[in-house]
N, C-alpha and C positions, 0 to 999 in steps of 0.2 A: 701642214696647214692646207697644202693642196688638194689632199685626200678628201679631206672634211669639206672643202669647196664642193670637190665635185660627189661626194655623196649629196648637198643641198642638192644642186645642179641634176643630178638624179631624181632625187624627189617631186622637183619642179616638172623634170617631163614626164616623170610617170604620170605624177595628176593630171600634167596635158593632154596626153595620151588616152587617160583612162575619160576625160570629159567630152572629147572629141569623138573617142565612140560612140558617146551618147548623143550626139548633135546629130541630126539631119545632115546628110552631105550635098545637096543640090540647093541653090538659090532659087525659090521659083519667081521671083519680080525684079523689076529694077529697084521698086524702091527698097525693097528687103534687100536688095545688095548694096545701094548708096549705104544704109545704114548700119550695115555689116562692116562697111571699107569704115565708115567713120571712125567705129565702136574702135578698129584694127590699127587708123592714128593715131587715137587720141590711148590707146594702150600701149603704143610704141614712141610716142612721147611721155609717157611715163616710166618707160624702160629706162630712154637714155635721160631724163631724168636721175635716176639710181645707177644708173651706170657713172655716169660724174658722181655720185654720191660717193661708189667704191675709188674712185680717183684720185679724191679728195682726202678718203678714208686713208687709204693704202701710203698715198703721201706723208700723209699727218706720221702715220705709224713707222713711217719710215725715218722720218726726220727726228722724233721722236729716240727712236733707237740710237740714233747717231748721237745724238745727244746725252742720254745717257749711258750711252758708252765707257765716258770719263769715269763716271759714281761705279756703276755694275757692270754685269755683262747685258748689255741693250741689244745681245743677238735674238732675243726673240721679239723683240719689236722690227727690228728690223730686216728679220724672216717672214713676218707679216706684213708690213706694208711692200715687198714686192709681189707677193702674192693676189693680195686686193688691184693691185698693179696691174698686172697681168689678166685676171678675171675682169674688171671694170673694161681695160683696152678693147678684150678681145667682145666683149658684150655690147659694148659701143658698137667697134665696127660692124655685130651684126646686128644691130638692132637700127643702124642709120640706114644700112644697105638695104635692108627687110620698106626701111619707110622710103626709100627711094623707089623701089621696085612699085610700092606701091600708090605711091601719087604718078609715078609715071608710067604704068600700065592701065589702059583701060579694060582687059578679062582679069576675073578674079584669080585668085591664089587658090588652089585647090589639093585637099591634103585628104589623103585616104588609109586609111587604115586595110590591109588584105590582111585575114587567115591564112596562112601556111602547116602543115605538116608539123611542122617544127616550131612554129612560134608564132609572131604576128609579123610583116612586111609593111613598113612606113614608104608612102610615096608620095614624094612633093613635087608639085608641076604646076609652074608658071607659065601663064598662055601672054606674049609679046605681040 
């Protein structure tokens, strides 16, 4: 179940990836960037929005398996719900972090995509 997590999880940043090439990487205004941070809470209150979703998810299916345990084998329900488990946790903690970082810094988040030789170079840097 893992695998297939992180193939979505894959998917997810490749589109990231591939949009963020397309975007402008300099802010040129203040207020193009008040509205840039806005757009970046109210997307990462949406995250951890679905990140309890998976928590909730992962629970259910976990308890679920426990339970039917007695009738059948409930080891695939409850293969799944720690799974969901583990992906909601760790998507939380980075999607609170992500929204701390950014209510409490006032330079943006700056994310650049470099060409290399070999492939493309991701580089994330937060200015404090």
């Amino acid at each position: 179940m893992n695998i297939y997590w992180n193939l979505v999880n894959l998917a997810i940043a490749g589109y990231g990836i591939w949009s963020a090439s397309n975007l402008a990487t300099e802010i040129t205004t203040d207020s193009q960037f008040t509205d840039d941070r806005r757009k970046l809470e109210n997307f990462l209150w949406l995250n951890v929005g679905l990140d309890v979703a998976y928590l909730v998810a992962g629970w259910t299916l976990l308890q679920r398996g426990e339970r039917r345990a007695a009738f059948d084998d409930g080891s695939r329900w409850s293969g799944f719900g720690p799974s969901l488990l583990v992906q909601g946790a760790f998507l939380l903690a980075f999607d609170v972090s992500l929204l701390v970082l950014t209510k409490q810094s006032p330079q943006p988040l700056s994310i650049a995509l470099l060409p290399r030789a070999d492939g493309v170079e991701s580089l994330l840097r937060w200015a404090f």
